[in-house]
VOBARO-141013 format. One record per residue (C-alpha): x, y, z. Coordinates in steps of 0.1 Angstrom, whole numbers, plus 5000, padded with zeros to 4 digits. Example, Ala and Ser with C-alpha at 12.3 -4.5 7.8 and 13.67 -1.06 7.14 Angstrom:
BEGIN
X Y Z
5123 4955 5078
5137 4989 5071
//
This chain:
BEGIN
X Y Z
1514 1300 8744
1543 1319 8731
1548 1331 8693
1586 1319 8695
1574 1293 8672
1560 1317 8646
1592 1338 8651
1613 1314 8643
1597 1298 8614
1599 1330 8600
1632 1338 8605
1645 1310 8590
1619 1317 8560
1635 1345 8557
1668 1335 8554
1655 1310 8527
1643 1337 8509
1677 1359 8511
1700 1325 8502
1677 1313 8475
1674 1350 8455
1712 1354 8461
1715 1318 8440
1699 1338 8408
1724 1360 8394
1717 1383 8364
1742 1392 8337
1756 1427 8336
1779 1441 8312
1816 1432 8311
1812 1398 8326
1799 1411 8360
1765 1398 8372
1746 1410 8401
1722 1392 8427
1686 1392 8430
1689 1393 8468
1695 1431 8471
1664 1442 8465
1645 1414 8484
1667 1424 8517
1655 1456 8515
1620 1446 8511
1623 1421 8540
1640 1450 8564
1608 1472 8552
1584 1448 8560
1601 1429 8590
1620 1453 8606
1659 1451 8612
1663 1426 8637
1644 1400 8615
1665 1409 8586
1701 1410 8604
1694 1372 8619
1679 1360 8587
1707 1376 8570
1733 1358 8596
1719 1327 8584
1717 1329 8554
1755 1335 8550
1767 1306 8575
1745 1286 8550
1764 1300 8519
1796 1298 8539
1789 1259 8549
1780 1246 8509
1807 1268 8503
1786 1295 8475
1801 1325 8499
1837 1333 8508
1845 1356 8535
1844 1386 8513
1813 1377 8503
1804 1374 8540
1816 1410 8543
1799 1429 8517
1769 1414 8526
1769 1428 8565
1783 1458 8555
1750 1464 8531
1727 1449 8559
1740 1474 8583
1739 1503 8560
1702 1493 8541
1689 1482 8572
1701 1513 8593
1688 1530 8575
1651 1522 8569
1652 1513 8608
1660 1554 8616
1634 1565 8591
1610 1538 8587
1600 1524 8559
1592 1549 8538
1591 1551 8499
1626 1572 8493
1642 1553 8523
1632 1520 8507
1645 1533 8474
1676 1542 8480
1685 1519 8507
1699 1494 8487
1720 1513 8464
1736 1533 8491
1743 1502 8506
1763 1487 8479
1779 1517 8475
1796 1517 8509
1803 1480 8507
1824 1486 8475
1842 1516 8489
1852 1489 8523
1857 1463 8496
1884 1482 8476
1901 1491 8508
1901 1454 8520
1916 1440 8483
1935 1472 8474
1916 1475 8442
1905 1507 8424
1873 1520 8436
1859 1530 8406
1858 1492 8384
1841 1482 8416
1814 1503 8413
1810 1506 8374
1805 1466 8377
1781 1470 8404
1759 1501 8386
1736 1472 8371
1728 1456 8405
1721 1492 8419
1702 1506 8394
1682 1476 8395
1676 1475 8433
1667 1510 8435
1637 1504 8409
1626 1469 8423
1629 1473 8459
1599 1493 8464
1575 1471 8445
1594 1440 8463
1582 1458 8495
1548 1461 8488
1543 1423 8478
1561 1408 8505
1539 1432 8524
1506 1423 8514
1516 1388 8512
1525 1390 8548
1488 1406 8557
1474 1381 8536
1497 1348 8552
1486 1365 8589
1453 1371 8587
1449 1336 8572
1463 1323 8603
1443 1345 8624
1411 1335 8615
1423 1296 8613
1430 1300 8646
1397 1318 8655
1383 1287 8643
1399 1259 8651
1399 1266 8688
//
């Protein structure tokens, strides 16, 4: 018996939990808003490791793209932060000041390749995304630590139905 199974499920769980926070949007000022996904992909990259994130992240956009919530550019920033949150905790592991200011950093460098894609002024860019990165950087590590005790708790569950069962 293979985990492929397991893998999968959580995979797509994953990506259910990435498309799902990216629906709730919280108002910032000057009419921008910012989503509650950041912080929630850098906790899943912490706890599940790049791969895990990149593919759950992968579907989660086609599924955004599909019932048409996410353009192109959308698309874009969103890979540019997975690469750039994601490489980062996977070169240093998932420590505290990685976890911290993996997300930021990672909406930083998507808004500097975003205002060089739409010729707009990288400053307004990042003033309306201060907000979301602010927020990130102080959520992200307490995110983490949920997801990760959740995770211990959802596993070992398994582990000793499985112990009993057969």
């Amino acid at each position: 018996m293979t985990n492929e199974p397991k893998e999968l499920t959580r995979i797509a769980l994953l990506a259910v939990l990435i498309t799902v926070s990216g629906a709730f949007k919280i108002p910032g000022p000057a009419g921008t808003d910012f989503q509650l996904s950041a912080p929630i992909a850098v906790a899943i990259v912490a706890v599940f490791g790049l791969t895990r994130y990149v593919l759950a992240g992968i579907i989660s956009s086609t599924v955004g793209f599909i019932l048409g919530t996410q353009t192109l550019i959308h698309i874009g920033i969103a890979i540019v932060f997975r690469v750039v949150a994601g490489s980062l905790i996977a070169l240093v592991g998932p420590v505290i000041w990685a976890i911290i200011i993996a997300g930021p950093l990672g909406s930083i460098i998507a808004r500097i390749i975003l205002s060089k894609v739409v010729g707009q002024g990288l400053i307004p860019l990042l003033v309306a995304s201060l907000p979301g990165i602010i927020f990130t950087a102080l959520t992200a590590y307490p995110l983490t630590m949920v997801l990760k005790g959740v995770t211990e708790k959802i596993d070992k569950g398994v582990e000793d139905y499985v112990q009993t069962t057969f």
